[in-house]
DOPASE-176128 format. One line per 10 residues: their letters; for each residue x, y, z of C-alpha. Coordinates in steps of 0.001 Angstrom, whole numbers. Layout:
N
A	X/Y/Z  ...
//
This chain:
311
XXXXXXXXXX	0/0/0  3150/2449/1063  4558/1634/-2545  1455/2590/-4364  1051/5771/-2440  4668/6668/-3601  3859/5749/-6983  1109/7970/-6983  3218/10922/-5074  5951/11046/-7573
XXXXXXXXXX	3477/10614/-10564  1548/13559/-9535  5371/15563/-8814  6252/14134/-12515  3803/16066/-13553  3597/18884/-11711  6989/19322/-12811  6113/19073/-16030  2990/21785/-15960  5604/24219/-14437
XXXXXXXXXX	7925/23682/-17415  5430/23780/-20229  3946/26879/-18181  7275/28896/-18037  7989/27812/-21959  4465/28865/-22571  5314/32134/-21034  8460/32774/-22642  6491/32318/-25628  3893/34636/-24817
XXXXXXXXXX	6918/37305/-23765  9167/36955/-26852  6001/37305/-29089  5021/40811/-27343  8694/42081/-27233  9077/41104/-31203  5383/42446/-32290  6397/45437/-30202  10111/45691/-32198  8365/45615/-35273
XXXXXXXXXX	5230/47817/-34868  8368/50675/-33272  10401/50026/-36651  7351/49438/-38684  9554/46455/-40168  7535/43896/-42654  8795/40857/-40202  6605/38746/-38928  6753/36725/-36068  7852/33203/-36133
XXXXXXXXXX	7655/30455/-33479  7957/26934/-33142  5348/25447/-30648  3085/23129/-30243  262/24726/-28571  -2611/24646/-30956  -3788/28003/-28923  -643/30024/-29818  -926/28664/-33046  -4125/30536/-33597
XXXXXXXXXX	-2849/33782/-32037  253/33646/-34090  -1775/33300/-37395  -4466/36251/-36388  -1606/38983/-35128  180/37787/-38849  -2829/38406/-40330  -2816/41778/-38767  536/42713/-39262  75/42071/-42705
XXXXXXXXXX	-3343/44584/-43180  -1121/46980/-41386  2125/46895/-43888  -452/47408/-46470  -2418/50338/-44384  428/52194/-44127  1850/51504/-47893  -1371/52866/-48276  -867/55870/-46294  2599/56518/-47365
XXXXXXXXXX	1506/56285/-51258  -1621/58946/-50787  929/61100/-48478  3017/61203/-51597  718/62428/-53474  -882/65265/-51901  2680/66391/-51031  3174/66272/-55292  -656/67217/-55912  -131/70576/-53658
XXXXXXXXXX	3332/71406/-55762  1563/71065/-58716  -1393/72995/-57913  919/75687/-56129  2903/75911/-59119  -194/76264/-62115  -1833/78534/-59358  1213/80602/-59753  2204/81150/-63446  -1070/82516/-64003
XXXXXXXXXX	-1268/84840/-60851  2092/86460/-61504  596/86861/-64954  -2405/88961/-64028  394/90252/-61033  2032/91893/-64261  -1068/93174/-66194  -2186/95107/-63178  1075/96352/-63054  1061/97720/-65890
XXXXXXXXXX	-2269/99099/-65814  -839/101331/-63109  2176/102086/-63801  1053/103217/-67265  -1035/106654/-67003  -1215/107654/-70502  -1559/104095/-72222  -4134/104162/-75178  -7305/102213/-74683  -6344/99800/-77392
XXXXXXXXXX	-3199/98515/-75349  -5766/98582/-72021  -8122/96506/-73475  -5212/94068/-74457  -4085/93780/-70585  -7435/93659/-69159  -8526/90590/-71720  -5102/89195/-70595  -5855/89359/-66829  -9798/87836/-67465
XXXXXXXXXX	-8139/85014/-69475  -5614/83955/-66706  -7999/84758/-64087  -10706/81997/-66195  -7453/79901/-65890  -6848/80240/-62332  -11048/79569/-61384  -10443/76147/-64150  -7360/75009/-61907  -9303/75615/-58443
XXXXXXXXXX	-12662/74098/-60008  -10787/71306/-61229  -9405/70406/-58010  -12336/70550/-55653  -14112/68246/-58560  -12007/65677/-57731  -12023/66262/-54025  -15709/65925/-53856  -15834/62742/-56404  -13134/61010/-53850
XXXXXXXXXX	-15093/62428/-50996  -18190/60570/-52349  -20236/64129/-52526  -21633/64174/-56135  -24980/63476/-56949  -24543/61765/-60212  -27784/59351/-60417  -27401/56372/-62226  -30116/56081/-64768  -30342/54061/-68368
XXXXXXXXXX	-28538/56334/-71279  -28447/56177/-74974  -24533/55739/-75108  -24799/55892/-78953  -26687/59229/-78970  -24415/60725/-76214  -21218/59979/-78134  -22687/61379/-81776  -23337/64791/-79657  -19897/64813/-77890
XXXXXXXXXX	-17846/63997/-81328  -19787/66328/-83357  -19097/69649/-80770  -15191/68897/-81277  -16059/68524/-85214  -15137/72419/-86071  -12396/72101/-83932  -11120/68788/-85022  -11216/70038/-89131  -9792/73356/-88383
XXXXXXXXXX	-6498/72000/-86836  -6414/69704/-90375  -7429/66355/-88591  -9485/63769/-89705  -12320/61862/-88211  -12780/58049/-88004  -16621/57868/-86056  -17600/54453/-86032  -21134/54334/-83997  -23515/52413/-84680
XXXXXXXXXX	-27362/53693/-85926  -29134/51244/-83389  -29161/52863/-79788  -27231/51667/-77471  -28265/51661/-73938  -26351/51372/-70538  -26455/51939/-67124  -24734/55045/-66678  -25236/59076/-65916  -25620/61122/-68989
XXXXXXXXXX	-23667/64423/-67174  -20971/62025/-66014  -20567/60258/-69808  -20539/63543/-71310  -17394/64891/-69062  -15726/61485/-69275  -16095/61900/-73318  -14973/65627/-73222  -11244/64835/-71367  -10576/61721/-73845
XXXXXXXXXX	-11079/63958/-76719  -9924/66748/-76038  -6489/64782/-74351  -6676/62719/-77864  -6801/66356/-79634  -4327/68023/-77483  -1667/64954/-77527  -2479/62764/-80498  -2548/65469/-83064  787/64327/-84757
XXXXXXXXXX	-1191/61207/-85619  -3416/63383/-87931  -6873/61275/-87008  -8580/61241/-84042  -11253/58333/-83348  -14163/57441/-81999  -15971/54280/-81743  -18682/52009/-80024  -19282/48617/-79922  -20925/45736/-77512
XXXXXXXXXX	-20864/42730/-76361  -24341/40675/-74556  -23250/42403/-71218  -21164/45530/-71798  -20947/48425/-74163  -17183/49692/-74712  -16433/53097/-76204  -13270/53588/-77679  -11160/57133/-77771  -7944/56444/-80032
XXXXXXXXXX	-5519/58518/-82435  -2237/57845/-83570  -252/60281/-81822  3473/59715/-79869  1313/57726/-77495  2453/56878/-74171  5185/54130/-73402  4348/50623/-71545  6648/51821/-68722  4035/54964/-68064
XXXXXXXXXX	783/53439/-69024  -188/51804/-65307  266/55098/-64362  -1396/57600/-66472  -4544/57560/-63976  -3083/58347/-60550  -3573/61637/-59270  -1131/64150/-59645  733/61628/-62496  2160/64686/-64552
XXXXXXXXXX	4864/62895/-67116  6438/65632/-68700  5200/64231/-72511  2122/62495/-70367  -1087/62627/-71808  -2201/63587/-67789  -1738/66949/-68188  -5349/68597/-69493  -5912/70921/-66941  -2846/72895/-67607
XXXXXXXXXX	31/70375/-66214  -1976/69586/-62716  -2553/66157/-63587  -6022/65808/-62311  -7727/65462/-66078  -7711/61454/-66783  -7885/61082/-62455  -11323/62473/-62746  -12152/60675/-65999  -11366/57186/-63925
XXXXXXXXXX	-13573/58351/-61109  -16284/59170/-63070  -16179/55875/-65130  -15999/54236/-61675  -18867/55786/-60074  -20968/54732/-63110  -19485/50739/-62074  -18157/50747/-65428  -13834/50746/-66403  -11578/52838/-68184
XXXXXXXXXX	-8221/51337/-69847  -5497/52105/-72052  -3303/50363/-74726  -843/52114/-76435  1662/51744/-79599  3436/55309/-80504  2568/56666/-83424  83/53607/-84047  -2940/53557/-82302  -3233/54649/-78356
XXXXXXXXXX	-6884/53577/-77038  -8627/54765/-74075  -11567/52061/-73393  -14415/52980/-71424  -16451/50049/-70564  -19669/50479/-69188  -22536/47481/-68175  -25611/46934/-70942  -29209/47070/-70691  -30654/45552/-72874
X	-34658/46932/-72080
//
């Protein structure tokens, strides 16, 4: 009876001794993961934390803060990337808010400096200050645009539009314009109407900054195009010319706000970059897609692809 009570004794020690070791592993465990999440949220390192153990518990703990640590590398990527940006977007707009302010600066200048300047020279300055002043308002109009789109604060309405009827009337108020600079015109829309889901105001500014970025940049091409075609679900419109075009290494880029290449197509709104950002956003907000191919002095295509209806 003594012998089995001694048994028992040093089975229950045996394992005793054996909770208090797997209890201070389990806490060194526990105290290396905290000191190493702590080391890498202070260097905001992309490390993540690695241990061997058995403990199906820690296993699940280890996977989750992983899991976090991960969504927080890309929050802050994120973060940094948009930082970026405004930092470049405020440059940008500082600088196109200046050339035309030191502009007008000069006109007024001028216009007091000047006592006994003939009215034919004063009407000269003063059309010169209301044009740069137009330019300035553009530039400042431009911006807040695509504040509010990002912001969510538009009131766009999606409703069913004739896409076919929408792009005859955008093509043909750039016609004059188009056959004045010597350009010719490949329209290739079909009679039949065309219907998506979509916002008529929204189409027709979307249309407007293709072709008038296709006019402004493609014009060494000598044609400027326009056409629409479909498919059972989606209706694609297609803005090309055969200008310099833009090269692959530029092309994932072209739609990123504040992307101002110095020979990039992204400059419309007088270098600020903000032209084919606003064209995306719009195309988005209509849950339709915008891309872009391009082959210099071939054929560069801006695709706007937007859902069917077919009622």
């Amino acid at each position: 009876m003594i012998i089995f009570l001694l048994f028992i004794i040093v089975l229950l020690l045996g394992i005793i001794i054996f909770q208090v070791r797997a209890k201070k592993q389990q806490d060194a465990t526990i105290q290396y993961m905290h000191q190493k999440l702590q080391a890498i949220v202070d260097e905001q390192s992309s490390e993540k934390i690695l241990v061997s153990t058995a403990n199906q518990e820690i296993q699940q703990l280890l996977i989750a803060m992983n899991a976090l640590l991960d969504h927080n590398q890309k929050v802050l990527a994120t973060h940094r990337k948009m930082e970026s940006s405004m930092k470049k977007m405020l440059a940008n707009i500082s600088h196109d808010l200046k050339t035309p302010l030191t502009v007008v600066l000069g006109y007024t200048e001028m216009l007091q400096l000047k006592n006994s300047i003939c009215e034919e020279e004063r009407q000269r300055l003063l059309t010169g200050v209301h044009s740069k002043t137009l330019e300035v308002l553009k530039i400042i109009h431009t911006f807040f645009d695509l504040a509010k789109l990002e912001a969510g604060d538009t009131d766009y309405p999606m409703t069913k539009i004739n896409v076919s009827e929408i792009c005859r009337k955008n093509i043909l108020s750039f016609y004059d314009m188009v056959t004045s600079m010597g350009l010719e015109i490949d329209i290739a829309i079909p009679e039949i109407s065309l219907n998506a889901l979509g916002n008529e105001e929204a189409l027709d500014r979307v249309l407007n900054n293709l072709l008038s970025n296709a006019i402004a940049y493609g014009a060494a091409g000598n044609v400027i195009g326009l056409s629409v075609r479909n498919d059972d679900t989606n209706i694609f419109i297609d803005v090309w010319d055969r200008g310099k075009g833009i090269d692959e290494y530029h092309i994932d880029n072209v739609f990123e706000r504040m992307y101002t290449l110095e020979d990039s197509r992204n400059k419309s709104f007088q270098g600020s970059g903000l032209g084919l950002t606003i064209t995306k956003r719009l195309v988005e907000l209509m849950d339709g897609s915008i891309q872009l191919s391009s082959i210099p002095y071939e054929k560069t295509i801006f695709t706007v692809s937007l859902k069917r209806i077919m009622y």
